[in-house]
Backbone and ligand atoms as CSV (ligand in chain L), in Angstrom:
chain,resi,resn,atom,element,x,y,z
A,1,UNK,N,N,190.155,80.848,59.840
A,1,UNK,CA,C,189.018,81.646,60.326
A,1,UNK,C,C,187.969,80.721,60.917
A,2,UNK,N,N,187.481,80.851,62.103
A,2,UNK,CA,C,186.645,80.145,62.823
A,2,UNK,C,C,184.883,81.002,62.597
A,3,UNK,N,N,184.368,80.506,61.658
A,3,UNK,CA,C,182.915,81.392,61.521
A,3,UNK,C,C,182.144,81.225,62.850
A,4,UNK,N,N,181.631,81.845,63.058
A,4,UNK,CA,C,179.541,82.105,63.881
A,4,UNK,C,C,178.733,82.190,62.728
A,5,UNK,N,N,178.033,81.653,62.679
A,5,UNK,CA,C,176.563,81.570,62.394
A,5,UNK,C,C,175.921,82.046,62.905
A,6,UNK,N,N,175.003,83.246,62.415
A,6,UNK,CA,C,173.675,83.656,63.653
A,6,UNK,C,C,172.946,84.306,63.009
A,7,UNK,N,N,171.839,83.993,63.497
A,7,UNK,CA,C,170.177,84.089,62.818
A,7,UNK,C,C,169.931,85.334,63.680
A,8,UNK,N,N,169.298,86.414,63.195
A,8,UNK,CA,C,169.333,87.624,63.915
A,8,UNK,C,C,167.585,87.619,64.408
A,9,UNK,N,N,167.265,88.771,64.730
A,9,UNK,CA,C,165.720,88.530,65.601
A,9,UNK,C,C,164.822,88.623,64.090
A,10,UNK,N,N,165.137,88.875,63.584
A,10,UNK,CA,C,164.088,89.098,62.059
A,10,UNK,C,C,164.214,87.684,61.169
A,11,UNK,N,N,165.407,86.841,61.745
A,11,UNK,CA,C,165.080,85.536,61.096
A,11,UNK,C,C,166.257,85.504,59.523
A,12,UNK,N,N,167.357,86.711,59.920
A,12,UNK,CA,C,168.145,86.795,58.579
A,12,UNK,C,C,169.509,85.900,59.370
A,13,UNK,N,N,170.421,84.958,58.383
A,13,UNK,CA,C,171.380,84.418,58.642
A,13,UNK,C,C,172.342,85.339,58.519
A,14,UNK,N,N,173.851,85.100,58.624
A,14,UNK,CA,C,174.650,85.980,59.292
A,14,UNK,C,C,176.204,85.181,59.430
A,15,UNK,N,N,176.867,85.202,58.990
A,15,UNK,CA,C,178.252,84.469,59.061
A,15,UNK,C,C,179.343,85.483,59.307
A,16,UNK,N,N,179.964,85.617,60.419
A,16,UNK,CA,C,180.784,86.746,60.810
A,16,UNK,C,C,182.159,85.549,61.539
A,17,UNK,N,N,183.348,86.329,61.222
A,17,UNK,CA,C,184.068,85.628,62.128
A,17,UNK,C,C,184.398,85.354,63.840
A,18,UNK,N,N,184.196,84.753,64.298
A,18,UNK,CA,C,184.261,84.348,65.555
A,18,UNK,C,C,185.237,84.613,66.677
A,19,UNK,N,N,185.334,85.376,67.786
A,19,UNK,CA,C,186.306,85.698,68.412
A,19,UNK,C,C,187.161,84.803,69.187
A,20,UNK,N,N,188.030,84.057,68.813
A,20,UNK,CA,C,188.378,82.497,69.451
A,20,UNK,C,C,189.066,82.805,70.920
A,21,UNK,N,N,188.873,82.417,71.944
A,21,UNK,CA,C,189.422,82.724,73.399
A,21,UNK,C,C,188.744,83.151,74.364
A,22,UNK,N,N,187.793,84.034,73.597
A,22,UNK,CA,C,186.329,84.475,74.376
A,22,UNK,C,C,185.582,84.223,74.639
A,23,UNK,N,N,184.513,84.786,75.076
A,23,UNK,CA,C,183.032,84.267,74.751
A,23,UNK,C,C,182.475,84.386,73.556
A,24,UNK,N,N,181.621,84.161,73.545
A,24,UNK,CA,C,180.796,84.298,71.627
A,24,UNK,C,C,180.017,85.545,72.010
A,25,UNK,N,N,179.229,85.635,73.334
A,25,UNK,CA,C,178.778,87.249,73.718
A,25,UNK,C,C,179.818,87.983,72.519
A,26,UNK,N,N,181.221,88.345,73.348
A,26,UNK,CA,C,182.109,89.304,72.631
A,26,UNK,C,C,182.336,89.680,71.269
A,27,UNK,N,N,181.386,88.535,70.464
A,27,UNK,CA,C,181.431,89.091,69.042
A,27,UNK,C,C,179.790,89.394,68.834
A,28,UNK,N,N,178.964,88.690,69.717
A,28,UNK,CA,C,177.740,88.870,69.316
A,28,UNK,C,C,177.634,90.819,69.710
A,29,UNK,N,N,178.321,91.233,71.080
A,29,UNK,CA,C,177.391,92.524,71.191
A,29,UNK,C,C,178.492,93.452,70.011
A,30,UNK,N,N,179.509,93.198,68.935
A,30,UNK,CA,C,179.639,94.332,68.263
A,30,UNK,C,C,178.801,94.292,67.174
A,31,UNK,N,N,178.396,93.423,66.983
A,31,UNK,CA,C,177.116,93.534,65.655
A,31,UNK,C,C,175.719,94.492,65.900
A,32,UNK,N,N,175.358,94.932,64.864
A,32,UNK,CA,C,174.098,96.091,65.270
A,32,UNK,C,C,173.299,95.276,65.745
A,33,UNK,N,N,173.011,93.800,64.950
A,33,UNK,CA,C,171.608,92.818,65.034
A,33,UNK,C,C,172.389,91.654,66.261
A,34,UNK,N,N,173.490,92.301,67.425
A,34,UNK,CA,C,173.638,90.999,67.861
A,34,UNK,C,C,172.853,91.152,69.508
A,35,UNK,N,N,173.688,91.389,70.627
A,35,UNK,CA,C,173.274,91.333,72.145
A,35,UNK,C,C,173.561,92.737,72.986
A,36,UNK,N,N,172.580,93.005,73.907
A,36,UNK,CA,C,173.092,94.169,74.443
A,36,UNK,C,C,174.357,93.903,75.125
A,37,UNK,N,N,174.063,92.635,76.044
A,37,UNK,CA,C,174.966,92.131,77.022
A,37,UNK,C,C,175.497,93.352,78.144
A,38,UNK,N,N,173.991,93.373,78.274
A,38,UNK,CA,C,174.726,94.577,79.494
A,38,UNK,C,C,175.296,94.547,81.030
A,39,UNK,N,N,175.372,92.990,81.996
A,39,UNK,CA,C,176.598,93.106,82.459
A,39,UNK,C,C,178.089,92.895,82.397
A,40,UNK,N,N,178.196,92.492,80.077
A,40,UNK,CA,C,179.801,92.257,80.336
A,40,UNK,C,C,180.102,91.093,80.560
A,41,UNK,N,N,179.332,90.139,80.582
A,41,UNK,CA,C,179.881,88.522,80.934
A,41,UNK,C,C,179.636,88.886,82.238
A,42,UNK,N,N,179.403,88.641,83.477
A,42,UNK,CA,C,179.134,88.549,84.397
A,42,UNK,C,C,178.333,87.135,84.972
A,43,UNK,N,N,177.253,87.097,83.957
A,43,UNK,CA,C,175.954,86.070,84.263
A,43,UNK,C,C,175.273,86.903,85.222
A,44,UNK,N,N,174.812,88.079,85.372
A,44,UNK,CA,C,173.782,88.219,85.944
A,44,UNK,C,C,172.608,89.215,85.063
A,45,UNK,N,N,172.598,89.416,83.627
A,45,UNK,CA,C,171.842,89.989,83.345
A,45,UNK,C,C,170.897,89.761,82.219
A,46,UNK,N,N,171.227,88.422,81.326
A,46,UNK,CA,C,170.807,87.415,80.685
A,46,UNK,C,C,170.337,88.325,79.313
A,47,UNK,N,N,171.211,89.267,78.939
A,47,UNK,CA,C,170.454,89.754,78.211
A,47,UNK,C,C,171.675,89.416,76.694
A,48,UNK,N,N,172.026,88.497,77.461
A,48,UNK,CA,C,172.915,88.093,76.171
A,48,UNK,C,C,172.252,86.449,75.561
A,49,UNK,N,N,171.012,86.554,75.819
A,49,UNK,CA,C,170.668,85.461,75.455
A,49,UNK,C,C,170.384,84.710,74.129
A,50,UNK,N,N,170.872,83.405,73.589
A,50,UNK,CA,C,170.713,83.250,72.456
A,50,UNK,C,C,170.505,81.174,72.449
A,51,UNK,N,N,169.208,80.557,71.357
A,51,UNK,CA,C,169.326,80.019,71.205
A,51,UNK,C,C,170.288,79.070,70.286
A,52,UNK,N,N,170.586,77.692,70.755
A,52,UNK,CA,C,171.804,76.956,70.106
A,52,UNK,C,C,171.084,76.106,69.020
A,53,UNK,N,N,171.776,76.308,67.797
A,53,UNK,CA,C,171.187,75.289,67.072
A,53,UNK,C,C,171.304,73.716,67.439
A,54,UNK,N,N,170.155,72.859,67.410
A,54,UNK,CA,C,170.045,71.575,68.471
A,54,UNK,C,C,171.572,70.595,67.659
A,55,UNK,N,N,171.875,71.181,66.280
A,55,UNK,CA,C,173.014,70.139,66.357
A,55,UNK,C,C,174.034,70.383,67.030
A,56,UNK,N,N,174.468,71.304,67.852
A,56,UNK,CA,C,175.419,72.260,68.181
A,56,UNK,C,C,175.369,71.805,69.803
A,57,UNK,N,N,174.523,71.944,70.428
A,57,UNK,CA,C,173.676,71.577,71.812
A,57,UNK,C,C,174.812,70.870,72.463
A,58,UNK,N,N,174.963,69.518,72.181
A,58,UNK,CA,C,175.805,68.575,72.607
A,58,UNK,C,C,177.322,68.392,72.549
A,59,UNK,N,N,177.619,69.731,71.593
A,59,UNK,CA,C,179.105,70.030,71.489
A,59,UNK,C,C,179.716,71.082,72.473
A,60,UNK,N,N,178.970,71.609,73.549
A,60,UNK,CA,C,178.927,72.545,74.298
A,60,UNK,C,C,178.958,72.209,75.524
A,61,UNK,N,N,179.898,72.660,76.353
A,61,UNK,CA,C,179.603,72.367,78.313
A,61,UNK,C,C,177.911,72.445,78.564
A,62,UNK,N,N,178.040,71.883,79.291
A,62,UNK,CA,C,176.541,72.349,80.199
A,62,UNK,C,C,176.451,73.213,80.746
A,63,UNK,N,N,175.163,73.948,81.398
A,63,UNK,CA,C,174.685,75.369,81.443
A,63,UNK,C,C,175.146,75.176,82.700
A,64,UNK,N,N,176.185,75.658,83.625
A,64,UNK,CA,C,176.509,75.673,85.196
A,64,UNK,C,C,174.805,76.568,85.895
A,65,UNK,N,N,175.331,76.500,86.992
A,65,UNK,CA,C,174.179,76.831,88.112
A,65,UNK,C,C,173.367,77.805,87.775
A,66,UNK,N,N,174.072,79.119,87.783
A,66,UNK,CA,C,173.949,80.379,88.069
A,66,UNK,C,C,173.050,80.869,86.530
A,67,UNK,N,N,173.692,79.964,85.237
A,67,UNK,CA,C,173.089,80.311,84.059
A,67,UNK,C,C,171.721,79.681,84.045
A,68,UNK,N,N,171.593,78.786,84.562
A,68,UNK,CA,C,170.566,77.857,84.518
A,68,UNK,C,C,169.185,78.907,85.171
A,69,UNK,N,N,169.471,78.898,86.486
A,69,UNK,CA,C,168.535,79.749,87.162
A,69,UNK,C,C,168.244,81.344,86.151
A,70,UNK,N,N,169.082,81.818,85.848
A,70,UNK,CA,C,169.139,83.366,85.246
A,70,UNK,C,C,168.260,82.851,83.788
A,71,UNK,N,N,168.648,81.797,83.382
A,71,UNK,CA,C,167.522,81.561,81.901
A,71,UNK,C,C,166.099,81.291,82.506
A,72,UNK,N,N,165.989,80.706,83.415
A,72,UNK,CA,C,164.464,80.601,83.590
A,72,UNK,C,C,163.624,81.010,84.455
A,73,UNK,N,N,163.929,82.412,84.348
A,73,UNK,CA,C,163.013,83.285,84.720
A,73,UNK,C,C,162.723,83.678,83.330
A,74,UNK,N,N,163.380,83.716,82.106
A,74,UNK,CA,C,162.737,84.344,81.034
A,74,UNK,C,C,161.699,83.615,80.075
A,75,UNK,N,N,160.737,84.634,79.971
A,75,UNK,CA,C,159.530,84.047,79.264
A,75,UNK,C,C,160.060,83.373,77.591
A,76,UNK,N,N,161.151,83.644,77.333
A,76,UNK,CA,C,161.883,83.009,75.589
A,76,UNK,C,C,162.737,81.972,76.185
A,77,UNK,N,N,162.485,81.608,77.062
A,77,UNK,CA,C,163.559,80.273,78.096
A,77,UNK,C,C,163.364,78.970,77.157
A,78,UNK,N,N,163.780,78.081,76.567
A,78,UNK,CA,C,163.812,77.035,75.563
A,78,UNK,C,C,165.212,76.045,76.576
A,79,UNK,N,N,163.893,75.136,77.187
A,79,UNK,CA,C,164.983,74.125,77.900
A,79,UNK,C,C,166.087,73.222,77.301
A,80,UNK,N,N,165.927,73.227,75.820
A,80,UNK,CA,C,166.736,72.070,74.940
A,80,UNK,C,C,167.722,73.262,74.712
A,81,UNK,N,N,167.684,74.313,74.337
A,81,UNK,CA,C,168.958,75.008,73.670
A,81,UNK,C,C,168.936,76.501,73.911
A,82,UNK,N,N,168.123,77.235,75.278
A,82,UNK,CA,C,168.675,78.157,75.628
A,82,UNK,C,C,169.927,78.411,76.524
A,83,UNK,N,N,170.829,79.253,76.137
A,83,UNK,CA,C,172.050,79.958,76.649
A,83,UNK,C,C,172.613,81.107,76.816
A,84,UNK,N,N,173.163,81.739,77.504
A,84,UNK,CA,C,174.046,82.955,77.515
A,84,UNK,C,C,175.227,82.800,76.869
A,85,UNK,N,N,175.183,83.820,76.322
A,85,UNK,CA,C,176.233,83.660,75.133
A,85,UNK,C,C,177.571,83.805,76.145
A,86,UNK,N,N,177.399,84.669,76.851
A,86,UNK,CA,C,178.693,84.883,77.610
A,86,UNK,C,C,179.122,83.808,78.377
A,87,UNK,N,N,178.333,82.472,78.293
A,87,UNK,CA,C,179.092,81.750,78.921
A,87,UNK,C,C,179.293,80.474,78.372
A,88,UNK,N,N,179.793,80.972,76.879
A,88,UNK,CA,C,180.258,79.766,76.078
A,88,UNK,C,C,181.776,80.441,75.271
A,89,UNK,N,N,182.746,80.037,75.887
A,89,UNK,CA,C,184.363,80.326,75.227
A,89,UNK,C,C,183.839,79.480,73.960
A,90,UNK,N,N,184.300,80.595,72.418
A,90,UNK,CA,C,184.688,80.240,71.574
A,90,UNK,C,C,185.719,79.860,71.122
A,91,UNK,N,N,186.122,78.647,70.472
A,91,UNK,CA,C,187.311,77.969,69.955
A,91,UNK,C,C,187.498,77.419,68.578
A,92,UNK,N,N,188.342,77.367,68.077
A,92,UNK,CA,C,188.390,76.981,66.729
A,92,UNK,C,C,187.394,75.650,66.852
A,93,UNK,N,N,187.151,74.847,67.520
A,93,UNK,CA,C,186.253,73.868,67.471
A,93,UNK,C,C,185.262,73.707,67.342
A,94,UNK,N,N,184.761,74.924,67.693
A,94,UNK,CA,C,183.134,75.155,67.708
A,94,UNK,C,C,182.959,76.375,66.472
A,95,UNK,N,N,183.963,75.850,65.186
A,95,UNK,CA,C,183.675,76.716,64.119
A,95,UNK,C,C,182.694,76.154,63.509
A,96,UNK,N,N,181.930,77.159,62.831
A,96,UNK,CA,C,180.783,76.958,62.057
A,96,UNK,C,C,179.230,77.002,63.477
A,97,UNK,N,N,179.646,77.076,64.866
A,97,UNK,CA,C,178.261,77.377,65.427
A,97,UNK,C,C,177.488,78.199,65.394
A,98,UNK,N,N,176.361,77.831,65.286
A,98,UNK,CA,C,174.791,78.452,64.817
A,98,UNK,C,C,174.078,78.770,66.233
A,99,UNK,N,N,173.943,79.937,66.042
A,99,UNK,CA,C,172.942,80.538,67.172
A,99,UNK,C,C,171.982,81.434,66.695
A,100,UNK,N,N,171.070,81.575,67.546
A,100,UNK,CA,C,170.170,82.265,67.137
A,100,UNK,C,C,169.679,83.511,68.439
A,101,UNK,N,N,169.649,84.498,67.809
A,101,UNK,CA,C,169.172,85.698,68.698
A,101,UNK,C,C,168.328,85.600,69.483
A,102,UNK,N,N,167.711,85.622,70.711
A,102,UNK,CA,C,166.496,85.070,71.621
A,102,UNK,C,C,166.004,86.785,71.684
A,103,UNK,N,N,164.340,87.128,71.664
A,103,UNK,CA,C,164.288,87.985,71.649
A,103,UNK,C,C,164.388,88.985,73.112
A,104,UNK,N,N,164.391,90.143,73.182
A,104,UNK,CA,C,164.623,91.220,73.489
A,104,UNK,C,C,163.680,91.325,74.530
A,105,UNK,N,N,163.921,91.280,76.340
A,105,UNK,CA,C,162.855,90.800,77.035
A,105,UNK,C,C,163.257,92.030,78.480
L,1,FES,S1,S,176.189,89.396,79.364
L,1,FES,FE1,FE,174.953,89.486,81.108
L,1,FES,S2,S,174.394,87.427,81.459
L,1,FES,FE2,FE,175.588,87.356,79.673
């Protein structure tokens, strides 16, 4: 079992199993406390946004173009460890990553 970690918007932790092949979006929007993600992985609607815990940061691709620009227009934009969830494939490798819910914008 590959866990997620995730701190929900009220600040409660959260250990659910992780959807390995996907994105981490795909497990975050079936949770009540997780993402709307309302284009679906796409990258154009950022509403799957979630901060990375900073130990986690460096175990992760870098934010390509399109995510980069789409995070900073938002006022919860955190240059060290904001991301779209949808555009991080989960893998057994990145078991045990910690994210945190970015709020609701
Ligand atoms: S689900 Fe829309 S940008 Fe991630």
């Amino acid at each position: 079992m590959a866990e997620l970690v995730i701190v929900d918007r009220d600040g409660k932790e959260h250990r659910v199993e992780g959807r390995v092949g996907v994105s981490v979006m795909e497990t975050l929007r079936e949770l009540d406390y997780g993402v709307a993600a309302i284009c679906g992985g796409m990258c154009s609607c950022a509403t799957c946004h979630v901060w990375v815990d900073e130990a986690w940061v460096a175990k992760l691709p870098p934010r390509q173009g399109d995510e980069q620009e789409l995070l900073r227009e938002l006022g919860s934009f955190r240059p060290a460890n904001s991301r779209l969830s949808c555009q991080i494939v989960f893998s057994e490798a990145l078991a045990g990553l910690k994210v945190a819910i970015a709020p609701d914008e």
